[in-house]
C-alpha positions, 0 to 999 in steps of 0.5 A, a space after each residue: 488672606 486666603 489665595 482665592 481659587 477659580 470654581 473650576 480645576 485645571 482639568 475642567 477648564 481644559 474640557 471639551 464641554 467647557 469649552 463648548 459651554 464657553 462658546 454658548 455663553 459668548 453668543 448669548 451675551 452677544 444676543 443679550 447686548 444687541 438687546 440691550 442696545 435696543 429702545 427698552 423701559 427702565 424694567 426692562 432693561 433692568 431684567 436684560 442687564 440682570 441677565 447679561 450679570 448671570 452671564 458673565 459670573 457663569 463665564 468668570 467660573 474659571 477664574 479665581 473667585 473675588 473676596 466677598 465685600 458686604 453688598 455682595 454677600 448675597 452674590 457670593 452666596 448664590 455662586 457657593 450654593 
């Protein structure tokens, strides 16, 4: 099995823009729970919850990237494209 390594070098995680991109995402999924802890229907919620997963994979981008597993191929692909 292949070490699995972050989208995101040493130098880029240490970068200014990263850091305030971090900072972005943080605030935003905040916002998106306060939301998400609000009266909503199910589609609703179902968008919000979608939104809040994009959120955390555009965070997760400097750690090590999860082996595949076959439900997730579609994930996968989207994060190597």
């Amino acid at each position: 099995m292949e070490k699995a390594e972050p989208v995101l070098n040493s130098v880029d995680r240490q970068s200014a823009v990263w850091m305030k991109i971090q900072n972005y995402l943080e605030a935003r999924l905040a916002a998106l729970r306060v939301r998400n802890d609000k009266e909503l229907d199910q589609v609703k919620t179902a968008a919000l919850r979608g939104r809040i997963s994009e959120v955390k994979q555009f965070m997760a981008l400097d750690k090590p990237v999860p082996p595949v597993q076959a439900d997730d191929q579609g994930d996968q692909d989207a994060r190597s494209g």
